[in-house]
Legacy VTK file of the C-alpha trace (Angstrom):
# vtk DataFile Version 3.0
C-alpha trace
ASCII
DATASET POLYDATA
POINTS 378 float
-223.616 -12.120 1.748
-223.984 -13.189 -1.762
-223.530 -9.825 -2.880
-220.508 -9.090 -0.477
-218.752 -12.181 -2.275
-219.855 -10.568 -5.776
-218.133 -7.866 -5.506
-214.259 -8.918 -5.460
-215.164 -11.389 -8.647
-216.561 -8.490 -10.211
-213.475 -6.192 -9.997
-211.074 -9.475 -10.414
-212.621 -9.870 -14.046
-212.596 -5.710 -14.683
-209.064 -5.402 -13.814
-207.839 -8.098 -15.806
-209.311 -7.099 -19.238
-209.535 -3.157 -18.743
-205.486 -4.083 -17.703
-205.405 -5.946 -21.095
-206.796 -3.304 -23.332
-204.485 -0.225 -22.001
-201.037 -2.322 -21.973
-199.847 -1.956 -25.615
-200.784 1.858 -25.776
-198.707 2.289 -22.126
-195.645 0.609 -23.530
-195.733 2.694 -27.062
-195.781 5.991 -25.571
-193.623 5.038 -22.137
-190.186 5.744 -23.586
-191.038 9.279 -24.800
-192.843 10.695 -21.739
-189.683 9.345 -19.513
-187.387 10.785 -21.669
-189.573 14.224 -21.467
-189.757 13.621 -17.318
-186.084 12.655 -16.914
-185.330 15.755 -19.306
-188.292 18.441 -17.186
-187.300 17.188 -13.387
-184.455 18.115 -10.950
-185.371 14.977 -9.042
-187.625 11.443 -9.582
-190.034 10.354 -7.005
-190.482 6.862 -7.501
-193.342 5.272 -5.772
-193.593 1.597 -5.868
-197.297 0.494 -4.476
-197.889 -2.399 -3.260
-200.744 -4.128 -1.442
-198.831 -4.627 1.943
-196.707 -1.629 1.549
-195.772 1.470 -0.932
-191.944 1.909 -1.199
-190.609 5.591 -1.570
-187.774 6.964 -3.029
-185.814 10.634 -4.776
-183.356 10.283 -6.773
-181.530 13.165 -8.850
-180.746 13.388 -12.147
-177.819 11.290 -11.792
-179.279 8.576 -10.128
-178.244 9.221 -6.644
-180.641 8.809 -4.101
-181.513 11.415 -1.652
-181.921 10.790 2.351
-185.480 10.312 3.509
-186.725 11.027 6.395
-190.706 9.836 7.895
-191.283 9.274 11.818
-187.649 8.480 13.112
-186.874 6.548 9.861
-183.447 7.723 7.795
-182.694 6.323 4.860
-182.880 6.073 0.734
-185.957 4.434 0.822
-189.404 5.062 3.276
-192.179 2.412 3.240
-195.448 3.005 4.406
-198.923 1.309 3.696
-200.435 -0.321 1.208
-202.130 1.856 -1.452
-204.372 -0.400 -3.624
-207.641 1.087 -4.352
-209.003 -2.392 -4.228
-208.201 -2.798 -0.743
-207.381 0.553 0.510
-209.992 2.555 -1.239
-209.866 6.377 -2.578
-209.461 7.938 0.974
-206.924 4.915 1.771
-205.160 6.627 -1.311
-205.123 9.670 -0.584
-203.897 9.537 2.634
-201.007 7.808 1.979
-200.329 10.720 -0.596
-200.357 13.036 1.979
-197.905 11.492 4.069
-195.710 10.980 0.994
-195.447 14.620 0.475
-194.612 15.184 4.336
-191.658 12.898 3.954
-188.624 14.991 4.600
-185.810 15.378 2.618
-182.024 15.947 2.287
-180.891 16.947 -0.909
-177.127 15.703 -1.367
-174.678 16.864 -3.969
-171.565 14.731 -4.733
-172.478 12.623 -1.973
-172.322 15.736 0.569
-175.286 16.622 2.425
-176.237 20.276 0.624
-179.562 20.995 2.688
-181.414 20.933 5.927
-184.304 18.570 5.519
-187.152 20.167 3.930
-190.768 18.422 2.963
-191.523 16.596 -0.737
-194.339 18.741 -0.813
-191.990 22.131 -0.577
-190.386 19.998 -3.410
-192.585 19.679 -6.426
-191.625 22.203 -8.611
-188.297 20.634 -9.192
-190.011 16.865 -9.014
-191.118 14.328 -11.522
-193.369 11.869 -10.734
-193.436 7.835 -11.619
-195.128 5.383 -9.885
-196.073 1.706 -10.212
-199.910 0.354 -8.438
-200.526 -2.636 -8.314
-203.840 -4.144 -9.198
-204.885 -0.758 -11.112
-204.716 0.371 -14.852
-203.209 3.648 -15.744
-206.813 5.240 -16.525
-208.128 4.656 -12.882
-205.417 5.440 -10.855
-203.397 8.532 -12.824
-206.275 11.285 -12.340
-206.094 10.475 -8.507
-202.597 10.725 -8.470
-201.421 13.361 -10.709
-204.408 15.349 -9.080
-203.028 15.076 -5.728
-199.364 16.065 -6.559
-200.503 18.869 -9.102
-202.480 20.860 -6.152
-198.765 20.409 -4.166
-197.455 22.387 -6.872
-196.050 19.537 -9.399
-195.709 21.080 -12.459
-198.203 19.831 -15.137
-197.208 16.728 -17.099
-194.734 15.372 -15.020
-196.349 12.769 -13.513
-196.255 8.853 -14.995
-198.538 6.183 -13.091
-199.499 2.549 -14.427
-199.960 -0.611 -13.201
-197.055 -1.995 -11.601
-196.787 -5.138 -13.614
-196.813 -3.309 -16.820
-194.669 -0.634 -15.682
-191.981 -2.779 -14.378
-192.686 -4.454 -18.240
-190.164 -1.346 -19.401
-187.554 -3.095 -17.331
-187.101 -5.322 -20.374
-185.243 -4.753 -23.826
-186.204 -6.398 -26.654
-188.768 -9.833 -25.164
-188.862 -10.536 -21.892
-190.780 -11.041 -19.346
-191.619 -9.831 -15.445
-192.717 -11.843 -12.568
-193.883 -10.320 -9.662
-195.025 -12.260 -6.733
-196.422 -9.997 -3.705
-199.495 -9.899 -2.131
-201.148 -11.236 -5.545
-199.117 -12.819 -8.429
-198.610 -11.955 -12.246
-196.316 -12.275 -15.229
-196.211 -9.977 -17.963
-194.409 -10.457 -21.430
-193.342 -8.717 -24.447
-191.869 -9.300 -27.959
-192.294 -6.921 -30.756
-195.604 -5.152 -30.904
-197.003 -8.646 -29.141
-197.852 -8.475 -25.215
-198.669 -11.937 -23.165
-199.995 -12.092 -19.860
-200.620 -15.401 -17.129
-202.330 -14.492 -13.536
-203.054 -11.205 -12.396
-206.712 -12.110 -11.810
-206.903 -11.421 -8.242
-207.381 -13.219 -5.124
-210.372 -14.611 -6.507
-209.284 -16.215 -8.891
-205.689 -15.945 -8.894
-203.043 -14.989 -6.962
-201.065 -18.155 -7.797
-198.028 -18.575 -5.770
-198.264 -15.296 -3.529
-198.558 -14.135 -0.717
-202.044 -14.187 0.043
-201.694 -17.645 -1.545
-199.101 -18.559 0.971
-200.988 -17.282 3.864
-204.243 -18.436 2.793
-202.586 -22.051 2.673
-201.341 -21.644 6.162
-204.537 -21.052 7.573
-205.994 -24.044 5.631
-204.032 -26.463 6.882
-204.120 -25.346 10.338
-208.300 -25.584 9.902
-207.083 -29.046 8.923
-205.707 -29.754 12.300
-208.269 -28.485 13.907
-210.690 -30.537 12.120
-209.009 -33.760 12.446
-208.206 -33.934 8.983
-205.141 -33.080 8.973
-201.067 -33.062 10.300
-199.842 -31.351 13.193
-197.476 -28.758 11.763
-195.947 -25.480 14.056
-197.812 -23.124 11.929
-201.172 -24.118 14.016
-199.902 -22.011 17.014
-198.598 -19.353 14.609
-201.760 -19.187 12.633
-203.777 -18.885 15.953
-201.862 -16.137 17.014
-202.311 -14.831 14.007
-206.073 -14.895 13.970
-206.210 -13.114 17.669
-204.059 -10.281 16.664
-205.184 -9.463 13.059
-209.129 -10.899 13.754
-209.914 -11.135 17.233
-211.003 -14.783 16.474
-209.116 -17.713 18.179
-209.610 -20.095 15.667
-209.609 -20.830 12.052
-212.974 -21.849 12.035
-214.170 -18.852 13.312
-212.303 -16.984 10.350
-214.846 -18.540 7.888
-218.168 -16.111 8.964
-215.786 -13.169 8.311
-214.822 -13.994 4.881
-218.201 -14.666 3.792
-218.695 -11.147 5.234
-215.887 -9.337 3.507
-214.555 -8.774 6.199
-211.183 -10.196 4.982
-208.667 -8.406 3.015
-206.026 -10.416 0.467
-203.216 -8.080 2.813
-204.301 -9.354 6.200
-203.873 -12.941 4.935
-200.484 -12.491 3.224
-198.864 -11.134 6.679
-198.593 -14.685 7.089
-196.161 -15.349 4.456
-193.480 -14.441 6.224
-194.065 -17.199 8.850
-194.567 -19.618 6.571
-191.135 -19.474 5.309
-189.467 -18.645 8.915
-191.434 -22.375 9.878
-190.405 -23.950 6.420
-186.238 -22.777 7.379
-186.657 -24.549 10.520
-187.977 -28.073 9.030
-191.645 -27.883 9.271
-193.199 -30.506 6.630
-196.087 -28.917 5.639
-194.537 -25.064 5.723
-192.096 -26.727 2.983
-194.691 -28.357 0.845
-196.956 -24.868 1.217
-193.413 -22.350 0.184
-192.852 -25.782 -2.703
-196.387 -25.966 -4.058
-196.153 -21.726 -4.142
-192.890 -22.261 -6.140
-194.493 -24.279 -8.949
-197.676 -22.473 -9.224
-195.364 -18.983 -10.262
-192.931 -21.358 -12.205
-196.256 -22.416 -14.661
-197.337 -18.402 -14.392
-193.663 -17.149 -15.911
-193.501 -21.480 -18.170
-196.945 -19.858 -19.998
-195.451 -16.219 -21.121
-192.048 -17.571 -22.576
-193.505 -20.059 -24.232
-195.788 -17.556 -25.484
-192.919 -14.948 -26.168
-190.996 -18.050 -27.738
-187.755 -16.233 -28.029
-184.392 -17.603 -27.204
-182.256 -15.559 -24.665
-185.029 -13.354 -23.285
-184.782 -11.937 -20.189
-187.050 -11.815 -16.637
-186.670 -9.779 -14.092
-188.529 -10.918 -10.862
-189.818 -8.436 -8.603
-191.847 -8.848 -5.412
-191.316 -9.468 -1.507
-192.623 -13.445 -2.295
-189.217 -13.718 -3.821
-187.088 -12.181 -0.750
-187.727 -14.513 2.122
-185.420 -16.676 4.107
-185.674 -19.622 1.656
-184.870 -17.199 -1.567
-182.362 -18.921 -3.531
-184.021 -22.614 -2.729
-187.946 -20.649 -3.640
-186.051 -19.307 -6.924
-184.360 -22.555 -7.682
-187.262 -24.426 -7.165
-189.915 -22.465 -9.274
-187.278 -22.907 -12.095
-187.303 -26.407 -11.415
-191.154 -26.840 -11.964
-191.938 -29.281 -14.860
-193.321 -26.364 -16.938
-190.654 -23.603 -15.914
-187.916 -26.278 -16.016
-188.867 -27.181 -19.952
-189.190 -23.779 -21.048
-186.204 -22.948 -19.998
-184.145 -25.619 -21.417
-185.666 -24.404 -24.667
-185.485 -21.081 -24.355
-182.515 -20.214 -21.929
-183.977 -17.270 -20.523
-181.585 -14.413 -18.639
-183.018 -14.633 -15.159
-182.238 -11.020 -13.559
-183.078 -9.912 -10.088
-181.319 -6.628 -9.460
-185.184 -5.556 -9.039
-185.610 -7.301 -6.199
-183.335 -5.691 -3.410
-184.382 -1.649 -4.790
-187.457 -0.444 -5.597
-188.213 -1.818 -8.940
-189.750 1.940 -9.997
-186.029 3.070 -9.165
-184.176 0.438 -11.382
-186.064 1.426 -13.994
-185.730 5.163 -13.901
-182.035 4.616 -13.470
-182.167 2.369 -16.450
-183.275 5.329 -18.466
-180.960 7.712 -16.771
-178.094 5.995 -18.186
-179.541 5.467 -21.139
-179.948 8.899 -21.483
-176.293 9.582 -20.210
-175.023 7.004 -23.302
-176.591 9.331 -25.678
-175.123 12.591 -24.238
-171.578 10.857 -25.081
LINES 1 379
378 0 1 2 3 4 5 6 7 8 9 10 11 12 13 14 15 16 17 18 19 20 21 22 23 24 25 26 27 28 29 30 31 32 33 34 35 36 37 38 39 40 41 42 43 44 45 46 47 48 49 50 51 52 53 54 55 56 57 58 59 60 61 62 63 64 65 66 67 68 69 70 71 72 73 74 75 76 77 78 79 80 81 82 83 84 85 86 87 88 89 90 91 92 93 94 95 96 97 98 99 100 101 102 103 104 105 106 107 108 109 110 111 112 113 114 115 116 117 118 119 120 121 122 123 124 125 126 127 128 129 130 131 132 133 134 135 136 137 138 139 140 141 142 143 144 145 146 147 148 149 150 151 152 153 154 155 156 157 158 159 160 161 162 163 164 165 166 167 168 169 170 171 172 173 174 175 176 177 178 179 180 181 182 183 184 185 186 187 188 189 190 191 192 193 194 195 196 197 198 199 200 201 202 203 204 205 206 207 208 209 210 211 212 213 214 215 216 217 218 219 220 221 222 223 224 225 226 227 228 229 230 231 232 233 234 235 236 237 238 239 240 241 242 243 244 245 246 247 248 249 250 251 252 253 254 255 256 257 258 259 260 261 262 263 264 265 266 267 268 269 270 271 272 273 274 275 276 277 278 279 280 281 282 283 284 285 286 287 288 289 290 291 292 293 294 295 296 297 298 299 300 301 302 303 304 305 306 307 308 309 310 311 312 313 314 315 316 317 318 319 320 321 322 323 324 325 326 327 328 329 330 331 332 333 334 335 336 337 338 339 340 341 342 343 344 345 346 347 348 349 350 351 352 353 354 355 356 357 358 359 360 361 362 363 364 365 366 367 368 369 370 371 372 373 374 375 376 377
């Protein structure tokens, strides 16, 4: 067991300083290769992984996004699976590349369809590849990646893949800062040559203010109840439905033996997060003080990088589903509101943008330097 429990701190404190070391050198060198992909490419595939789910999308050289189509789903954007190593593993990976490149698609020209659907995979010639994973550096993850799509026929070089964090760090001009709250938690910040970074350690030791966070808290307090040290709240009958369906356990109690065992993953416990908000809309006590306390602990996470940044007028994008619940504009306005956010921002007056939260963040930014590109041409 002790070993089983070794083995998540061990690639919590990896990750975080190999992701240290390799940030700086990914933001110098970021600008040219997009301009060289946006310049090579017919069409962007923009992946956007995540640890619940991976978010797909093709957009042309204009920006437009192409129709997608994956098992009866039509649309701009497909979502499938999560695809972080950590949790997933290599074959988890690769896997979920395969199905990307039998997504189907309909090319469109002037916003009229132009083609019968045909695969990504028949594709890849005219493609350029970008994608954001999270909880990976750039060294790990781009062989795997730019392996896969070059034996589809991807033309070498055209493939970009980083973390997600500090890819969605591009999102920023001049200092700044991103914020993304998903399955784990981290914020990111630049100014100048100078990089700054709060969380991102993992569900270890981190995590602050996510969802695994959130769900993990649920089923705390509903081993509270159960224990008699607790409050009765609704979420005990969610989380014990919970437990049946995800663990075959009926309650939380039971739950413990499996985590000892490993036998718990950070995106089984952040399905919950969902519920916790649904409960905390409809009045339940400690479902508010879980979504409140998750508010602060991001508002101290983005509080530490602009003070660090120290910039007036900076700007922070925040990106993740933890952000897009029922509660989002009282979660947003309350993790401003934290002692530590609230100060730094009356200091600072940061630019709090969030266009990156209702598209794929990996698409904002490659239409970010699309236009850019465009303002150049004129």
């Amino acid at each position: 067991m002790r070993i089983l429990f070794l083995k998540p701190l061990i690639l919590a404190v990896v990750s975080f300083f190999f992701a240290q070391s390799f940030v700086s050198a990914e933001m110098t060198s970021f600008s040219r290769r997009m301009e060289m992909l946006l310049h090579s490419a017919n069409y962007i595939l923009c992946i956007d992984g995540g640890g619940t789910k991976t978010a797909v999308c093709l957009l042309d050289k204009q920006g437009r996004a192409q129709v997608l189509h994956w098992r009866g789903v039509q649309g701009s954007e497909i979502r499938l699976g999560a695809s972080n190593v950590n949790t997933v593993g290599e074959v988890g990976v690769q896997r979920l590349l395969e199905q990307i490149a039998e997504i189907d698609v309909t090319l469109l020209t002037g916003g009229q369809v132009a083609t019968s659907p045909q695969s990504i995979k028949s594709l890849m010639p005219q493609l350029g590849v970008i994608a954001g994973m999270s909880g990976h550096s750039s060294a790990e993850n781009e062989p795997l990646l730019t392996t896969f799509f070059e034996a589809q026929g991807l033309p070498t070089g055209r493939t970009i893949v980083s973390g997600d964090a500090g890819l969605a760090l591009n999102l920023v001009d001049g200092s700044g800062a991103v914020l993304i709250a998903g399955t784990g938690s981290i914020c990111l910040g630049i100014n100048g040559d100078q990089r700054y970074r709060s969380g991102g350690l993992g569900w270890v030791f981190g995590d602050e203010g996510s969802g695994y966070f959130i769900g993990k808290e649920a089923i705390r307090s509903a081993l509270a109840y159960q224990l008699g040290e607790g409050v009765a709240t609704s979420l005990t009958p969610v989380v014990g439905s919970f437990l049946k369906t995800e663990f075959g356990v009926d309650l939380p109690t039971a739950l413990l033996p499996l985590y000892l065992e490993g036998k718990v993953r950070p995106t089984q416990v952040a399905k919950l997060a969902p519920s916790v908000f649904k409960e905390a809309v409809a009045g339940d006590v400690v479902s508010m003080q879980i979504v409140d306390r998750a508010a602060r602990e991001l508002g101290d996470l983005l509080a530490a990088v602009l003070e660090d940044i120290n910039e007036e007028g900076s700007e922070v994008y925040l990106i993740g589903g933890v952000f897009v619940s029922d509660k989002q504009a009282r979660f947003i306005e309350k993790m401003l509101d934290s002692p530590k956010a609230k100060a730094a921002l009356q200091r600072l007056h940061p630019e709090i943008k969030k266009e990156a939260l209702y598209s794929n963040p990996i698409e904002v930014l490659v239409r970010k330097y699309q236009n850019k590109q465009l303002a150049k041409a004129i």
